[in-house]
Backbone bond lengths (Angstrom), bond angles and torsions (degrees), N, CA, C in turn:
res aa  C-N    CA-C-N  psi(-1)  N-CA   C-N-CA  omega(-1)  CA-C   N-CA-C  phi
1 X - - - 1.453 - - 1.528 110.17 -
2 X 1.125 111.15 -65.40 1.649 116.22 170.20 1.453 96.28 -41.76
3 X 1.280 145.08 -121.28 1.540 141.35 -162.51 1.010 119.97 -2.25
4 X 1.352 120.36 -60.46 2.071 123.31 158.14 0.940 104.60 -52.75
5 X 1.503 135.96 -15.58 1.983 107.99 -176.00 1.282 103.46 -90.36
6 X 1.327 105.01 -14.21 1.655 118.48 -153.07 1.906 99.30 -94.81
7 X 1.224 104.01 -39.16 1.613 112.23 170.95 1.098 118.82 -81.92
8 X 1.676 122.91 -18.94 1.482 126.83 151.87 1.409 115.62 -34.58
9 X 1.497 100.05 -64.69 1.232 121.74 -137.10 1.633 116.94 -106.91
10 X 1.244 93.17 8.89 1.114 130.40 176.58 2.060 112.60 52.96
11 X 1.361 116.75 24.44 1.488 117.61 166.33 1.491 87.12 -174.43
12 X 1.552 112.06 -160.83 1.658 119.49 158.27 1.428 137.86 -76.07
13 X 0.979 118.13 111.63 1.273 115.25 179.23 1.580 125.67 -14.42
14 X 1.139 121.93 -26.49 1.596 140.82 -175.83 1.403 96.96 -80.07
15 X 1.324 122.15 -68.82 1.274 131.56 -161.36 1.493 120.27 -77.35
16 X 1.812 108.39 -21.01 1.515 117.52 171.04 1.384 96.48 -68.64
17 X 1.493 133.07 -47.06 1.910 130.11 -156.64 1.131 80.39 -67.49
18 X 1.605 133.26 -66.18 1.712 125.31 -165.85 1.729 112.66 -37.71
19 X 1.721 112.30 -59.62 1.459 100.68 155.60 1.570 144.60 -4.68
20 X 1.439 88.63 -84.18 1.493 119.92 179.31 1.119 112.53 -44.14
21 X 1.639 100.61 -59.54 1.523 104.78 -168.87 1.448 120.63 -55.47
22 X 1.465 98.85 -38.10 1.864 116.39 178.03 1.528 107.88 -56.58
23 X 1.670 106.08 -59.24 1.789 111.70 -163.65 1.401 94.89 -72.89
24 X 1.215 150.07 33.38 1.761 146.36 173.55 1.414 104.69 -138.02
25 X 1.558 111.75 -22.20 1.667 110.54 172.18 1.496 98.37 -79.10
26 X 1.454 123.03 -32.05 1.717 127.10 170.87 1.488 113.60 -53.98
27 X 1.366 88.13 -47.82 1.943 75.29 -154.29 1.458 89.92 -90.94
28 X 1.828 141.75 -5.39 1.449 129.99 -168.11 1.683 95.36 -73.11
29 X 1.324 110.85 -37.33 1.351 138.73 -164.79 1.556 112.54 -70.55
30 X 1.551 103.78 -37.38 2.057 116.94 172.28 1.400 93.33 -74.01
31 X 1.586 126.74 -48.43 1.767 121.80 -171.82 0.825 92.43 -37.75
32 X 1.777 113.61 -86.50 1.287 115.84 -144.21 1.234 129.43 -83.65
33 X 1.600 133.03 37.59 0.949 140.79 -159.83 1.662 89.17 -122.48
34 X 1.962 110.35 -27.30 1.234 95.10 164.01 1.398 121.41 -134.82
35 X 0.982 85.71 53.55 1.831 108.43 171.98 1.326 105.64 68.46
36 X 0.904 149.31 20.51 1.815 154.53 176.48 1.090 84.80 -72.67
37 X 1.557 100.34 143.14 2.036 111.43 148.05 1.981 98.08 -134.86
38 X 1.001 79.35 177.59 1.960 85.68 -175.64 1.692 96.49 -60.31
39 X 0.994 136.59 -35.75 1.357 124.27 -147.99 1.710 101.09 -94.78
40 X 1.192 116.04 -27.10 1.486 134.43 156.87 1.508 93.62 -45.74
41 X 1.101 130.73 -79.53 1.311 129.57 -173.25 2.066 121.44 -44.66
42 X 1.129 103.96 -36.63 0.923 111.90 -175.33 1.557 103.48 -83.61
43 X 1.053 124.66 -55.67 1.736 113.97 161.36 1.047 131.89 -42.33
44 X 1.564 107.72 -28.34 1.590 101.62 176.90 1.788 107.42 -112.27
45 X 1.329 106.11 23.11 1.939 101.17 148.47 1.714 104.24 -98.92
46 X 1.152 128.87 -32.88 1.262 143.60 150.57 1.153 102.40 -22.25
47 X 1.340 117.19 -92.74 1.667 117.82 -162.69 1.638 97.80 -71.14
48 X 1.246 140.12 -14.68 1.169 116.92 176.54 1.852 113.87 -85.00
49 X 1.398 116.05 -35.19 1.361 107.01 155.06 1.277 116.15 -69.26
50 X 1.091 151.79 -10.85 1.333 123.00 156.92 1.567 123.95 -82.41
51 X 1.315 126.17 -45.91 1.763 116.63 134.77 1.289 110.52 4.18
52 X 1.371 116.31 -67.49 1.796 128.16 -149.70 1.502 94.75 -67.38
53 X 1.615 100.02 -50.74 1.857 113.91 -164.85 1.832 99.41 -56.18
54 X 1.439 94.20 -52.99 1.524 99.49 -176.22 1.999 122.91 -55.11
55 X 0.983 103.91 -21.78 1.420 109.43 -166.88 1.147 104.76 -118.38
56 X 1.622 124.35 -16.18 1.707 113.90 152.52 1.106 90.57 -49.89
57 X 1.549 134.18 -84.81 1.022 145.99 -124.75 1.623 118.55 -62.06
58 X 1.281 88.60 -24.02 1.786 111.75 177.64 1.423 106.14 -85.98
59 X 1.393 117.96 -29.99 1.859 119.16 -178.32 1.518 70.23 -63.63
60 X 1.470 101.65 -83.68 1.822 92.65 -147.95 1.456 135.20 -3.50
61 X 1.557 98.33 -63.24 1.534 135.32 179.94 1.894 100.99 -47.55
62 X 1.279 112.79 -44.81 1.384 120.53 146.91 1.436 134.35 -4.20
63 X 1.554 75.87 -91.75 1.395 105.19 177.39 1.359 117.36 -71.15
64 X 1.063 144.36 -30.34 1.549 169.25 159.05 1.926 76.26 -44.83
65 X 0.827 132.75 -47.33 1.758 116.39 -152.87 1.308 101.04 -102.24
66 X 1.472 107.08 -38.11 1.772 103.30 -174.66 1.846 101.43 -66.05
67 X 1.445 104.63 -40.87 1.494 101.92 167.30 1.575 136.06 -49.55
68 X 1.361 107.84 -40.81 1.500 127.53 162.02 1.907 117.43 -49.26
69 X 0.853 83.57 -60.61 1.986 105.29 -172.11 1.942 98.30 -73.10
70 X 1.225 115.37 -42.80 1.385 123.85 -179.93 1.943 102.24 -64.82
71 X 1.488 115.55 -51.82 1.419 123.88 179.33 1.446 108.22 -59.55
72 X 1.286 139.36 -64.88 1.331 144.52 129.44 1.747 107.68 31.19
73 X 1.086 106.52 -79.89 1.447 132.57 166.23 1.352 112.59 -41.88
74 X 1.490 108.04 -62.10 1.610 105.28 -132.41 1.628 82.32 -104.38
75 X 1.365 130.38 -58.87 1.855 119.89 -164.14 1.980 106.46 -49.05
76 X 1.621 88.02 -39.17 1.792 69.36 -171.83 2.019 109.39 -66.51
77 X 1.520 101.59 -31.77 1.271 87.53 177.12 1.156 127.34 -76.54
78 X 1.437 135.85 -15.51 1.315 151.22 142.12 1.651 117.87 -21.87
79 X 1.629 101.89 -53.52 0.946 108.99 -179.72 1.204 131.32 -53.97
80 X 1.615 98.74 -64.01 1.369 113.26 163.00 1.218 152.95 -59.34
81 X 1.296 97.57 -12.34 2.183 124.58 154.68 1.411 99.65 -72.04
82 X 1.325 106.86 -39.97 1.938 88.57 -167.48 1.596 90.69 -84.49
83 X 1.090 136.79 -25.52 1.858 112.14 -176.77 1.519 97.85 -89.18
84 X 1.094 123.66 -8.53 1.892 117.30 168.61 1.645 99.11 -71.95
85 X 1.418 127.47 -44.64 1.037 116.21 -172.01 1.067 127.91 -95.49
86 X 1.665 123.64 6.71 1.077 141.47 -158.60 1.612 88.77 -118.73
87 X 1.296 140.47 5.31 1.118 120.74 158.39 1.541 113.21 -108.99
88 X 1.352 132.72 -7.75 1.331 133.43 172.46 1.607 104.11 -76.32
């Protein structure tokens, strides 16, 4: 049992809390040195997926036009290669 907790958990349970405890006194200590708190963080994955949602949505709209203006072009000339070649 111990060996599986330990290969779980990737060391001993004793020595992972010693870890933890250290790498969270680091980074509580990087926050607030620049004013971050957790909830700061969480608003700004928030507003950055919605950014993301918003400006896929706007590529699309994009692409939707470069496709339009590109078809424009290309079916009538399409067309007219296949009845040029469709009479030889």
């Amino acid at each position: 049992m111990s060996e599986s907790m330990n290969r779980m958990l990737g060391d001993s349970p004793g020595r992972l809390i010693v870890k933890l405890v250290v790498v969270s006194v680091i980074v509580g200590f990087v926050m607030r040195s620049f004013g971050w708190y957790p909830m700061d963080i969480v608003h700004w994955i928030r507003d950055f997926l919605a950014n993301l949602w918003r400006t896929g949505f706007r590529a699309f709209g994009e692409v939707g036009d470069y496709f339009l203006l590109g078809a424009v072009v290309v079916i009538p000339a399409f067309i007219i290669l296949r009845l040029m070649s469709y009479r030889r």
